[in-house]
C-alpha positions as a LaTeX table, in Angstrom:
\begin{tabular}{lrrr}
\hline
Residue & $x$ (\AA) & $y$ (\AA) & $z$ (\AA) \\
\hline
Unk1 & 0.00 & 0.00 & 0.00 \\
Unk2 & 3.16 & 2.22 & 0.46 \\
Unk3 & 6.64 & 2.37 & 1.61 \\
Unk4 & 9.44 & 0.16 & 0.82 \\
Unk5 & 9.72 & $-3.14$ & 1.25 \\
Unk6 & 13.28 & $-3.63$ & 3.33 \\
Unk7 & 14.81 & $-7.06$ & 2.92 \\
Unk8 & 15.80 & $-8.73$ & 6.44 \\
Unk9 & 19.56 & $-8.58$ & 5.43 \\
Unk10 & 20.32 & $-5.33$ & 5.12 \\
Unk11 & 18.25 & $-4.66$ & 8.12 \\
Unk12 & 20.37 & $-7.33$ & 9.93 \\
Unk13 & 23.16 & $-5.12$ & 9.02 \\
Unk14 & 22.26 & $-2.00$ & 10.39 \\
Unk15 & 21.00 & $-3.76$ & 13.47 \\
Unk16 & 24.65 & $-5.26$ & 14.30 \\
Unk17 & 26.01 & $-1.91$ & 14.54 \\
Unk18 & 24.07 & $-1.90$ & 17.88 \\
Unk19 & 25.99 & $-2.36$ & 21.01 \\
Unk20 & 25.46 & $-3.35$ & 24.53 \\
Unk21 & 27.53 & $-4.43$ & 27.31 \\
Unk22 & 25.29 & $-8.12$ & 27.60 \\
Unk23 & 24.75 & $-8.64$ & 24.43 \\
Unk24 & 21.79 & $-7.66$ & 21.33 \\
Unk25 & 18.98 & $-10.00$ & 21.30 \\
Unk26 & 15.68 & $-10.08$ & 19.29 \\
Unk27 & 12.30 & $-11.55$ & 18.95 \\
Unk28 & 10.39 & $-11.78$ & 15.87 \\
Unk29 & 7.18 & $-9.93$ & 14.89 \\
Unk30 & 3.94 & $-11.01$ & 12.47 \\
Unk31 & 5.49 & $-8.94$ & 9.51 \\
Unk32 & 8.83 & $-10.89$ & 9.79 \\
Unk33 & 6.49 & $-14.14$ & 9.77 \\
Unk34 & 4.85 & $-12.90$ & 7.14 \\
Unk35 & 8.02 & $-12.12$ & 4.91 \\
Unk36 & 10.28 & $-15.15$ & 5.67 \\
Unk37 & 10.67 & $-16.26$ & 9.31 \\
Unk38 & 13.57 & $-18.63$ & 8.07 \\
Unk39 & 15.07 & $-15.64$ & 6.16 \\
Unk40 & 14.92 & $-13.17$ & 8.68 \\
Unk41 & 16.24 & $-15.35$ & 11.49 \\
Unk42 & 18.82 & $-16.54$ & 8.96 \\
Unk43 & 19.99 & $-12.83$ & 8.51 \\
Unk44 & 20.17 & $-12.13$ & 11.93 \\
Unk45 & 22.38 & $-15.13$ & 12.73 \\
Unk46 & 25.24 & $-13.91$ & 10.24 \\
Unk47 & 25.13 & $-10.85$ & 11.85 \\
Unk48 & 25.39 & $-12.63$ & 15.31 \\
Unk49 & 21.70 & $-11.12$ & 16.43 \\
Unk50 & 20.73 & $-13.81$ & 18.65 \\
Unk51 & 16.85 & $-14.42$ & 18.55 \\
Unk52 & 15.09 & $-15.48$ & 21.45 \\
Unk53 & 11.80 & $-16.73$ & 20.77 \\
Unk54 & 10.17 & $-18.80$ & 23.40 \\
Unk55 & 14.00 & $-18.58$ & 24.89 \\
Unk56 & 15.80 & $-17.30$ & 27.84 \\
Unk57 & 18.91 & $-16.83$ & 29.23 \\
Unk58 & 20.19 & $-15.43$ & 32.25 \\
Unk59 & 22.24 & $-12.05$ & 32.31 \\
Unk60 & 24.93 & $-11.23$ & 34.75 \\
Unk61 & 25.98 & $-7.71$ & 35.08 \\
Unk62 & 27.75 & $-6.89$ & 38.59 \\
Unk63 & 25.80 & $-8.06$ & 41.80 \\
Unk64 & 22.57 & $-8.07$ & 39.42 \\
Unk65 & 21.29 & $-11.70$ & 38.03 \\
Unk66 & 18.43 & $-11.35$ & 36.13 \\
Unk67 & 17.02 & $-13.86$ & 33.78 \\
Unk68 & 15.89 & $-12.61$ & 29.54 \\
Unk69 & 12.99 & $-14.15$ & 28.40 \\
Unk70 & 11.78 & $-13.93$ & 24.60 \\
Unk71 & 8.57 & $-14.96$ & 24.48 \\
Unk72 & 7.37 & $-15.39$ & 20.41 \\
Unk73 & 4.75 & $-13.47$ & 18.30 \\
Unk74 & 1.46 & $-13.11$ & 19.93 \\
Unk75 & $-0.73$ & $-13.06$ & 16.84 \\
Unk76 & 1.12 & $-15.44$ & 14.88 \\
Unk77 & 0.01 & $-18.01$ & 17.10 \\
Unk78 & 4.07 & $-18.59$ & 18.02 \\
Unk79 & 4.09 & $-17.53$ & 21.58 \\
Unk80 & 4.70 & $-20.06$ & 23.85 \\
Unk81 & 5.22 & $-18.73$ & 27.60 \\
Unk82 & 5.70 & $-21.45$ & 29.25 \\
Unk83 & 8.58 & $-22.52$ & 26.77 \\
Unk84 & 10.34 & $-19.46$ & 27.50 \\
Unk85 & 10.50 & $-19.32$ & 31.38 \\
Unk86 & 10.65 & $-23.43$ & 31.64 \\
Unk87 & 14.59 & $-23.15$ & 31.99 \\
Unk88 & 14.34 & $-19.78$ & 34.52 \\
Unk89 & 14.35 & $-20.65$ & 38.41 \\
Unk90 & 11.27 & $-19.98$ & 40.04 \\
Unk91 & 12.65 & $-16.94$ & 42.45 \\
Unk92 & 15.00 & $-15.75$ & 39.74 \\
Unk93 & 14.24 & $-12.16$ & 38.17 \\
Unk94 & 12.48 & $-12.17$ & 34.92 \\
Unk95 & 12.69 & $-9.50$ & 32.15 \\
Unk96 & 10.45 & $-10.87$ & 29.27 \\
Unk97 & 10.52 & $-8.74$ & 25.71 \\
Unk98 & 8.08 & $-10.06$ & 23.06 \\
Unk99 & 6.81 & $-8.47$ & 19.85 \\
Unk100 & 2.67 & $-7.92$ & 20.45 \\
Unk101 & 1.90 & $-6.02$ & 23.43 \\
Unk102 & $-1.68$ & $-8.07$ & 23.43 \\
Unk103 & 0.10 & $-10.76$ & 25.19 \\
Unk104 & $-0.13$ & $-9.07$ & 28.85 \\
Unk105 & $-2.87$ & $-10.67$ & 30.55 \\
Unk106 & $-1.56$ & $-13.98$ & 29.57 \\
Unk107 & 2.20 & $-13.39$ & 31.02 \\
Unk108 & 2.56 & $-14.66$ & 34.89 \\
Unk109 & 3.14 & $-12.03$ & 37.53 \\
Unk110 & 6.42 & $-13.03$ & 38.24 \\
Unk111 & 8.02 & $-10.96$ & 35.31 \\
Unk112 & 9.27 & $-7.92$ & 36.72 \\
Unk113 & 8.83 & $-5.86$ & 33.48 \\
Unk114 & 7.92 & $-6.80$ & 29.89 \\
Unk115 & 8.88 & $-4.98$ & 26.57 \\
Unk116 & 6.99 & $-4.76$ & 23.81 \\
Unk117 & 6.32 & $-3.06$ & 20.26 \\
Unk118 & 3.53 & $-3.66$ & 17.17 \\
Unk119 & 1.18 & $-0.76$ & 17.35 \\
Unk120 & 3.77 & 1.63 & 16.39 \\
Unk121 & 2.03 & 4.23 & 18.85 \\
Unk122 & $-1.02$ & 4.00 & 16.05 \\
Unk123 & 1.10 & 5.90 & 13.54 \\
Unk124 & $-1.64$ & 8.94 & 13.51 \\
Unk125 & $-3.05$ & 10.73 & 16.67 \\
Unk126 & $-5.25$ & 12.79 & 15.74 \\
Unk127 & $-6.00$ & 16.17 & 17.92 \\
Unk128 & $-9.83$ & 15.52 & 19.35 \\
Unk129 & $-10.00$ & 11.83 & 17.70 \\
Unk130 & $-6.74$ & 10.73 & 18.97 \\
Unk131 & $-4.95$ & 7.25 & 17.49 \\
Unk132 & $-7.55$ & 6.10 & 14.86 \\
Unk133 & $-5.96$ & 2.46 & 14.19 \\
Unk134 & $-4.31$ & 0.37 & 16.94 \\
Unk135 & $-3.71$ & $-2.75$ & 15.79 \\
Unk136 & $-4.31$ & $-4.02$ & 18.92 \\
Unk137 & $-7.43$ & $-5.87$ & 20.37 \\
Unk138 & $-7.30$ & $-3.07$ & 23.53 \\
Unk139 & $-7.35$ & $-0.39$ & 21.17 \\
Unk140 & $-5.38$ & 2.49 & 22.94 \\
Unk141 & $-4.78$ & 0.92 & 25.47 \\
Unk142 & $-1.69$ & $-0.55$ & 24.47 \\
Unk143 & $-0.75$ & 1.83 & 21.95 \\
Unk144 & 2.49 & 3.37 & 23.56 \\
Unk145 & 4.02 & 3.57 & 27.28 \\
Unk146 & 4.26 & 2.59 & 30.27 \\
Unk147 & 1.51 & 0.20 & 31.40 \\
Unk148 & 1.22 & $-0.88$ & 35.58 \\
Unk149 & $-1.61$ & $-2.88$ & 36.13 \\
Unk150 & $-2.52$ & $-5.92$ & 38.65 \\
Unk151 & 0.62 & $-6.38$ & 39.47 \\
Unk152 & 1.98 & $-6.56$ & 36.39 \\
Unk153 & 4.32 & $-3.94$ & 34.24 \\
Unk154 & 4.78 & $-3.88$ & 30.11 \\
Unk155 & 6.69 & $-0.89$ & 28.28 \\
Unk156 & 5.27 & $-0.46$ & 24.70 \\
Unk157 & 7.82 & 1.32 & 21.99 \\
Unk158 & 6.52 & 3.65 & 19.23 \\
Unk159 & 9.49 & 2.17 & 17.87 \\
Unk160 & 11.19 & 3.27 & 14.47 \\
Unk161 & 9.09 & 1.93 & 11.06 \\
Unk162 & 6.03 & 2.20 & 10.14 \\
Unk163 & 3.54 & $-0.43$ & 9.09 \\
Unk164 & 0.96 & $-0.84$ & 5.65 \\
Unk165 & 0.99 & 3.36 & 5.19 \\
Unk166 & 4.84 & 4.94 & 5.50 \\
Unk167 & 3.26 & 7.79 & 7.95 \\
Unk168 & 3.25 & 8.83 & 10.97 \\
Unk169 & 1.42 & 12.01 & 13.02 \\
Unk170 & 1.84 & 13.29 & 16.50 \\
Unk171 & 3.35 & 9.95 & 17.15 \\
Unk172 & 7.33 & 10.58 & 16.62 \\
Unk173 & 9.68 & 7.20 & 15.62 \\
Unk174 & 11.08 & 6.48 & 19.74 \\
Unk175 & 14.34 & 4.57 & 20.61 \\
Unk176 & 13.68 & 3.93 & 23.95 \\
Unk177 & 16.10 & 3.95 & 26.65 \\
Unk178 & 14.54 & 2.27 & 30.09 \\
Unk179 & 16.58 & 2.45 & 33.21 \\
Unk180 & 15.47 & $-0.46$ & 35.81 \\
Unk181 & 16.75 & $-0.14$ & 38.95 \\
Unk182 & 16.29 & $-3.23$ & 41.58 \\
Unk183 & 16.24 & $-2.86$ & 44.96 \\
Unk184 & 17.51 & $-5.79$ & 47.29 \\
\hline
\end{tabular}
């Protein structure tokens, strides 16, 4: 309908120039199961972007152990919670990232904060109308933010693309930079 298609591999490129201290991990999303799962996890392997969906490892960064958790594409019917905590001790801390905010009432309380992208913010928020499209079954709900409820805490990107139209009002392209802080 518009934009440009971007193949995974030169995406995969780009994406290695990221760095972090513990390492750059991914999940896939519905368009990247739409395109070529196989391709686009292919393309992040040569570019050593480990994916972990329905995966986790644990992270050790000074006196702070925390267990990663991917947990796979919510509306692509690859999600598979259980999966991705099976290997993660039962009192360990959990920091899940998945692609489709829509997940959250489905994750267990014991993850101490979820990320999450998809609705792109709704690409358009419109003054009076606000976001008009949310591809999300909670409508604005999830759309963007920080989201505390029950117990239960999920941080949802505006992220950098766009998805079917290549626009985007009153809802700027976000890299996100969360600070956690733990307190023992």
């Amino acid at each position: 309908m518009g934009g440009t298609l971007v193949k995974p591999e030169p995406i995969a490129q780009e994406l290695k120039k990221l760095t972090a201290k513990l390492g750059v991990y991914a999940v896939l999303g519905n368009h990247d199961w739409w395109y070529s799962a196989t391709r686009v996890q292919a393309a992040f392997q040569q570019e050593g972007i480990r994916l972990l969906d329905n995966a986790a490892l644990p992270i050790k960064n000074d006196s702070c152990d925390v267990w990663l958790a991917g947990i796979g594409d919510y509306w692509m019917g690859q999600h598979d919670t259980d999966k991705a905590l099976r290997a993660i001790p039962d009192d360990a801390t959990v920091i899940a990232f998945t692609h489709n905010p829509d997940i959250f009432y489905e994750l267990p309380k014991r993850l101490v904060m979820t990320f999450a992208g998809h609705t792109h913010g709704g690409q358009v928020n419109l003054p009076l109308l606000g976001r008009l499209i949310v591809p999300s079954r909670y409508g604005e709900k999830f759309a963007t933010g920080y989201i505390s409820e029950g117990g239960s805490n999920i941080f949802v990107t505006n992220g950098i693309g766009t998805s079917i139209l290549p626009v985007r009002f009153r809802v700027p392209p976000e890299i996100a930079v969360v600070l956690l802080n733990t307190l023992k």
